[in-house]
C-alpha positions in Angstrom: -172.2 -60.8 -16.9 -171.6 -63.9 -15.0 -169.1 -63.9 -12.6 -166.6 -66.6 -14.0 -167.1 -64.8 -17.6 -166.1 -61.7 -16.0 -163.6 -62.7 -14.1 -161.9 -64.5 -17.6 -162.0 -61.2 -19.4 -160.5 -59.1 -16.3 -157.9 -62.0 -15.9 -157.2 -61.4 -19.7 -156.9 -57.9 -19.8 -154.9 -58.1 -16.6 -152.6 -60.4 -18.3 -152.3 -58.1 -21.3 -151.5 -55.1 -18.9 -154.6 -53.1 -19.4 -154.8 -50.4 -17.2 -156.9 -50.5 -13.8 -159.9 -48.9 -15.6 -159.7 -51.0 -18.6 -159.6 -54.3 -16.7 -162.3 -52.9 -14.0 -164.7 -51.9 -16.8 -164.1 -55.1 -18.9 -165.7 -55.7 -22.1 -168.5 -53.3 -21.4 -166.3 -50.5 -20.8 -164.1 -51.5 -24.1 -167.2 -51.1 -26.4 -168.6 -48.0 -25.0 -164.8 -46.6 -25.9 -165.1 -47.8 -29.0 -168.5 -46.1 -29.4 -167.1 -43.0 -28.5 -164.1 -43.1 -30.5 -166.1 -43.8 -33.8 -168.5 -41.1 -33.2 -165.0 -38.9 -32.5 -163.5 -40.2 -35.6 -166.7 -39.7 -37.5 -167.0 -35.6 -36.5 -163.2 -35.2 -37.5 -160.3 -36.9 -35.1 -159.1 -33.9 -32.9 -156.2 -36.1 -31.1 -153.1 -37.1 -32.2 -151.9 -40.7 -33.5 -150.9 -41.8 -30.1 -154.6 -41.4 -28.8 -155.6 -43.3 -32.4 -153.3 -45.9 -32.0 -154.9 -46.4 -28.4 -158.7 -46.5 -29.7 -157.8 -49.1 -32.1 -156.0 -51.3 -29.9 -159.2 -51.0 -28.0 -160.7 -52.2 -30.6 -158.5 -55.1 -31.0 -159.3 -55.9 -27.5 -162.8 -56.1 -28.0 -161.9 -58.6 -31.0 -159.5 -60.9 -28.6 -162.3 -60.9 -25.2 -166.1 -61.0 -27.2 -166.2 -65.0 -27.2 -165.6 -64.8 -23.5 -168.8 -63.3 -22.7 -171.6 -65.6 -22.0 -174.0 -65.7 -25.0 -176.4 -63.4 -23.2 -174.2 -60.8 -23.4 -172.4 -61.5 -26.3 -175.2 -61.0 -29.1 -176.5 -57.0 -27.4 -172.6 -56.0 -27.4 -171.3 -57.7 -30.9 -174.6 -55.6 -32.1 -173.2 -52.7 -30.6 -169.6 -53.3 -32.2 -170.7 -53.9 -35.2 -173.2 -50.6 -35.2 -170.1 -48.8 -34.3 -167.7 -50.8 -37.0 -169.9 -49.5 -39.5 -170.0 -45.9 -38.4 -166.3 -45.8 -38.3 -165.6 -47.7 -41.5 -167.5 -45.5 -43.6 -165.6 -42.8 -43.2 -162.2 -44.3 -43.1 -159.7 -45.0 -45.8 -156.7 -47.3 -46.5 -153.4 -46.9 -44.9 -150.1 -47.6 -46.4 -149.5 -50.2 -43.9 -150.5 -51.4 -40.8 -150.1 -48.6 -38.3 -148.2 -50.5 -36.0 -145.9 -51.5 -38.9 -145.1 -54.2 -40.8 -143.0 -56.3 -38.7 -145.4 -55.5 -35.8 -148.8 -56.8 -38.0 -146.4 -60.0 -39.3 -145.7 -60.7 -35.6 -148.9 -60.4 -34.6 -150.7 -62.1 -37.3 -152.9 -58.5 -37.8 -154.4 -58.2 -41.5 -156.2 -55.5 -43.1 -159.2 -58.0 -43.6 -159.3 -59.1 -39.7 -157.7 -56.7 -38.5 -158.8 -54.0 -40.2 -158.9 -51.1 -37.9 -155.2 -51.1 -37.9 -154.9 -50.7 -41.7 -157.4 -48.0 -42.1 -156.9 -43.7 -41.5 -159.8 -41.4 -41.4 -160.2 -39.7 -44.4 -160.6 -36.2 -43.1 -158.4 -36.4 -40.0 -158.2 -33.6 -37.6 -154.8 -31.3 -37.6 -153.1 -33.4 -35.3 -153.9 -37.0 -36.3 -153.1 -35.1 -40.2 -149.6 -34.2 -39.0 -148.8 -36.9 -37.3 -149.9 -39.4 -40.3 -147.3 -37.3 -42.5 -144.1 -36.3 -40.1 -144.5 -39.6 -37.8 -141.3 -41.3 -37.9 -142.4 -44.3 -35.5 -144.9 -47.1 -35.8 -146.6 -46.4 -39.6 -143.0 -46.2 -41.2 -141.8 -50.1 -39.5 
C-alpha cells in the first residue's frame, strides 16, 4: 500500500486502540484474520465467545478501514472479504440480538443488515462458543 494510505489505517486503528500487531499488520493483516476465522467458524468454532466476539470486531474493522486503501488495493482485498463473507455466512444463523447487546448496537448504529456479523451465531458452534451462547450473562443478554 502507499505510504500515506497506510499510515491512515495504522493512525486509525491506533486511535481505536488496536493492539501493536493489529495496527502493525493493518488492513492486510485484518483480512487474513478474518479468513482464518471463517474457515475456523466453518469446521466448528472450538473457542469461546470472548475469542468470537474478537473475530467479529475484526471484522467490523475491516468494514470501518477498506475505503482507506488506495483503489489498487482495495478491489484484491474487498474480493477476499467478500469470498470469506460468504463462507462464513453460509453456515451461520440469526442471533437473538446483537451480541454486543442492544444498547451497545443502538449506540453504535450496528444493524443486522450492515452489521451483520454481530447479529449472526454459527449454527453448529463448538462446546465452548455452545455454552457460552447459553450460560453468558454479559454482552448477548444487554
Amino acid at each position: 500500500m502507499t505510504p500515506g494510505k497506510t499510515d491512515r489505517i495504522r493512525a486509525y486503528l491506533k486511535k481505536r486502540g488496536c493492539p501493536g500487531h493489529v495496527v502493525e499488520g493493518g488492513l492486510e493483516r485484518l483480512v487474513a484474520q478474518w479468513e482464518e476465522a471463517t474457515a475456523s467458524v466453518a469446521g466448528g468454532y472450538g473457542l469461546g465467545l470472548e475469542d468470537y466476539l474478537n473475530d467479529m470486531d475484526g471484522r467490523q474493522l475491516i468494514a470501518d478501514v477498506i475505503d482507506l486503501a488506495p483503489a489498487s488495493v482495495r478491489k484484491n482485498l474487498t474480493s477476499r472479504v467478500a469470498k470469506a463473507d460468504t463462507r462464513i455466512k453460509v453456515v451461520l444463523k440469526p442471533a437473538e440480538a446483537c451480541l454486543w447487546g442492544p444498547a451497545e448496537a443502538k449506540t453504535r448504529g450496528w444493524t443486522a443488515r450492515s452489521n451483520w456479523w454481530y447479529f449472526r451465531i454459527p449454527e453448529n458452534p463448538g462446546p465452548d462458543l455452545a455454552e457460552d451462547l447459553t450460560t453468558d450473562p454479559g454482552p448477548t443478554k444487554g
